[in-house]
N, C-alpha and C positions, 0 to 999 in steps of 0.2 A: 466705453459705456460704463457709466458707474452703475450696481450692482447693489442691491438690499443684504447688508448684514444677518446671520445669522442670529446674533442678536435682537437685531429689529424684527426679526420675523418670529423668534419667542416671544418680544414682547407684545406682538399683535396677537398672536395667538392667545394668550392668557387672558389679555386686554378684552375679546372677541368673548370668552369661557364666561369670567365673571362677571365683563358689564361694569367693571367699577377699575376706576384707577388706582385709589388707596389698597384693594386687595390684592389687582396685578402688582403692584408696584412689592407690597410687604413678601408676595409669592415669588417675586422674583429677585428678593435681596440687596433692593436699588431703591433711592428715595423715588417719591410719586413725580420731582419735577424731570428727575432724568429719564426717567419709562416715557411722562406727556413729550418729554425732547425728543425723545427718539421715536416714538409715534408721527411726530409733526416734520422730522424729516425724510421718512420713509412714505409720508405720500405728500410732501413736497419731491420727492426723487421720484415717485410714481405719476404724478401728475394728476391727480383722482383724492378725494375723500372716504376714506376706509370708515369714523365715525363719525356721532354724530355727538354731539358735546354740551349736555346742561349742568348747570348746578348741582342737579339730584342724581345725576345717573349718564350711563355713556350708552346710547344704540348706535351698534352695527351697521353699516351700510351691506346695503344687499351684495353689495361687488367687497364689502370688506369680509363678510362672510365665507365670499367662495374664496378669496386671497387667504383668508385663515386655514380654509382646508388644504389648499394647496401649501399654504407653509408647513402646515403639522406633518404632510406626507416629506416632503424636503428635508425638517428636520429628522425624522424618523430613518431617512435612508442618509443622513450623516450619522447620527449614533449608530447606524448598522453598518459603516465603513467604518469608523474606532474604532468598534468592538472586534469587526473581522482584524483590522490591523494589532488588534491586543494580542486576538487567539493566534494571529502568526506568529508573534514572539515569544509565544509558552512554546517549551520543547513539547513536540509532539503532542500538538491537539490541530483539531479542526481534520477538513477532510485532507484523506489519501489514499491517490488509488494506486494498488500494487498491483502489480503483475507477476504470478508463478509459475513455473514450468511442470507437468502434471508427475514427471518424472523426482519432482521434488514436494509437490504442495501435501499428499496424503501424506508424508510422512514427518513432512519440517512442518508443519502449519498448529495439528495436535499440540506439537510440544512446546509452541514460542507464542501462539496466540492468547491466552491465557495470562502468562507472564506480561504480554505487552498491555495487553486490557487492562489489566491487573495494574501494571505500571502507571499507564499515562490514560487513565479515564475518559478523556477530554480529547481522546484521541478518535475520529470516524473512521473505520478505515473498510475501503472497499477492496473486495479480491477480482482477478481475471483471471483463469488459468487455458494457459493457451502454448505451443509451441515457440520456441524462443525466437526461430524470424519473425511471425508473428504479431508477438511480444514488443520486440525490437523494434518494427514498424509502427505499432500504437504507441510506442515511447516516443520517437521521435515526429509525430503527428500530432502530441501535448495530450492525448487520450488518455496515458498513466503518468504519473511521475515517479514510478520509479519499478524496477524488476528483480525478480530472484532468480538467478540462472545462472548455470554450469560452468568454468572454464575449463578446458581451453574452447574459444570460440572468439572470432574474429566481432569487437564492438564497437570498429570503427573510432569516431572521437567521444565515444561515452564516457564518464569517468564512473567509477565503480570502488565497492570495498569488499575485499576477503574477507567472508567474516566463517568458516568453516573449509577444513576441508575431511576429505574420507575415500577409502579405497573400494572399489568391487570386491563381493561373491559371488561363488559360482552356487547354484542352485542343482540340485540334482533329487531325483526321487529317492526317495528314502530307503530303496531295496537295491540300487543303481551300486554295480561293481566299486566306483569308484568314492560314493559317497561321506565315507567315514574315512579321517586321518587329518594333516592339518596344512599348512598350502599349498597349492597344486599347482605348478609352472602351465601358462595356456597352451604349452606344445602337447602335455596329455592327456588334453578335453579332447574329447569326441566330437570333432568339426560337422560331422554328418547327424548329429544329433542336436545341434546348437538352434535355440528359438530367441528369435530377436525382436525387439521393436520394428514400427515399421519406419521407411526415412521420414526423416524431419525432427524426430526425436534425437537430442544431444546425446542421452544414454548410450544410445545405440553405439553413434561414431566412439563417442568416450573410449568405449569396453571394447570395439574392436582395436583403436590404435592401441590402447593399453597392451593388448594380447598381441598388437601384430598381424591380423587375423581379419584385415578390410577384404583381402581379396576370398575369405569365407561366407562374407554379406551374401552372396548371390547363392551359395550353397543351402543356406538357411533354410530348414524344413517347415520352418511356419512365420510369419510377421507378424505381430499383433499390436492392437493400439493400445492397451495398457498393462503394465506391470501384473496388474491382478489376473488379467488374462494368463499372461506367459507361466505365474505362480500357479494358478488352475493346470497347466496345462503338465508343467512338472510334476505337479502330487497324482495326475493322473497318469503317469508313466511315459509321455510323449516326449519327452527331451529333456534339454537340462538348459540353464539362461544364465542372466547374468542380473546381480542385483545391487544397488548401492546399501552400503554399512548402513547409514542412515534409518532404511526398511525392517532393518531385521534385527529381531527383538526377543526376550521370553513370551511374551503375548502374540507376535506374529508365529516364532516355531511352533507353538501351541493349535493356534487354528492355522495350521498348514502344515500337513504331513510331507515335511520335506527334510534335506540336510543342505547346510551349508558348510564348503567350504574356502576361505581368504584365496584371494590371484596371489603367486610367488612372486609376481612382478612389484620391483618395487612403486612406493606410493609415493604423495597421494597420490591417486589417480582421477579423482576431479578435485575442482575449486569448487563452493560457493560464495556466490558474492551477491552483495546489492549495486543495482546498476540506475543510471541516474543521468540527462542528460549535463551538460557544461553549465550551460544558461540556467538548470536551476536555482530555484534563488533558496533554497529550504535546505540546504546542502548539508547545514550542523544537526538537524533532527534526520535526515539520514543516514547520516555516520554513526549517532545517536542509538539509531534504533537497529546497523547492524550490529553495534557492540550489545544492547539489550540482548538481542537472539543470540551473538555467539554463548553469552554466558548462561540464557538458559536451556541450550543446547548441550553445554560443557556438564551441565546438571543433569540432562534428562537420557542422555547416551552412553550407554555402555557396552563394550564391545559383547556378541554374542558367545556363547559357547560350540564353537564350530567344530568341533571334536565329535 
């Protein structure tokens, strides 16, 4: 089936606007015999008369009318497939939807969003914050393209980039025997005293394998579903937890009456990374944007005063 040119279907459109040949023709950069050519075989290929043709002036046909609206919509959703395929070739613009993990997003999100807005303007970017199976699931469902979350964790055939890593503190109330001094091996933590996430949170597992201390999950005096909870629950005297380097700040030790101190265990003791399935196709503005965040992560993080 032969098929109406693009072209042909500007030139009828224009043709259709002004009603005159000489003006289509000079509007669209082409002499007046090549525009009537191409007019006369796009509805010899249609089989129909689009106008109607004197001396003085060109009228419409009512069917070339509605063929003009219908080309103007056709055109319009080819320049809007261009311009989508232009903004995929800028680094980092157009949409992207991320996925974070809650045990990282209060904390990493403040300090790299800014920066990345900042960087790449042209960039949309949508947040999820959700548990990393989750996570995991709406990535490989095509719902994100792409995730912030913790290793070690099993990602299957994902492919991923480290772009951070950092070790645990232990949180303790601020009047707590054990509080003050500088890292504390997990064989001296107060197991009976220990407040954890609840499962499905990566933290969690993290900070017990790091310590050793899975078969203490079930000891645990209280579960909570977020960090801020468990930090509430320290400055009020009920236990002590476990927090990523990341969280902990002069502004966090400020409004939170606590102390911390470093795991003795060596580190890191998690990754972060950006996670990303094989098949995408966007794969260099990924890599892209976890080099963006590690660097302004390396800017905005300093280790606390755990003393």
């Amino acid at each position: 089936m032969n098929l109406p040119t693009l072209r042909q279907l500007h030139y009828l459109v224009t043709v259709v606007e002004l009603c005159h040949f000489g003006q289509a023709a000079e509007r669209c950069f082409v002499t007046q015999s090549t525009l009537s050519t191409a007019i006369q075989e796009l509805e010899s290929l249609l089989g129909v008369q689009l106008l109607e043709r004197t001396k003085r002036k060109v009228i419409p046909t009512k069917l070339g009318i509605e063929l003009a609206d219908k080309a103007r919509q056709i055109i319009s959703l080819t320049e809007s497939l261009v311009l989508d395929a232009q903004v995929d070739r800028q680094p980092l613009s157009g949409e992207l939807r991320l996925g974070v993990i809650p045990t990282i997003s209060p904390f990493l999100l403040p300090k790299v969003l800014p920066g990345v807005r900042g960087g790449f303007p042209e960039l949309e970017l949508y947040l999820l914050e959700d548990q990393t199976q989750n996570l995991l699931e709406r990535l490989a469902a095509g719902e994100l393209d792409c995730a912030i979350l913790a290793l070690p964790f099993d990602l299957g055939g994902l492919e991923y980039r480290v772009f951070w890593q950092e070790n645990f503190l232990v949180a303790f109330p601020d009047d707590h025997p054990l509080s003050r001094g500088g890292p504390i091996a997990s064989q001296k933590l107060p197991g009976n005293e220990l407040l954890l996430l609840e499962k499905g949170h990566c933290l969690r597992d993290h900070a017990l394998a790091v310590c050793h201390m899975k078969a203490m999950a079930k000891r645990a005096t209280f579960q909570g579903t977020s960090l801020y909870t468990l930090v509430q629950m320290v400055a009020g005297g009920q236990g002590i937890t476990f927090l990523p380097e990341m969280a902990v700040d002069e502004d966090f030790l400020a409004q939170n009456p606590i102390a911390v101190r470093p795991l003795a265990e060596k580190g890191p003791h998690r990754e972060i990374c950006l996670v990303w399935r094989a098949s995408y196709h966007r794969k260099a503005d990924l890599a892209l944007l976890a080099e963006r965040m590690h660097g302004l992560l390396a800017a905005a993080c300093r280790p606390p005063d755990a003393g």
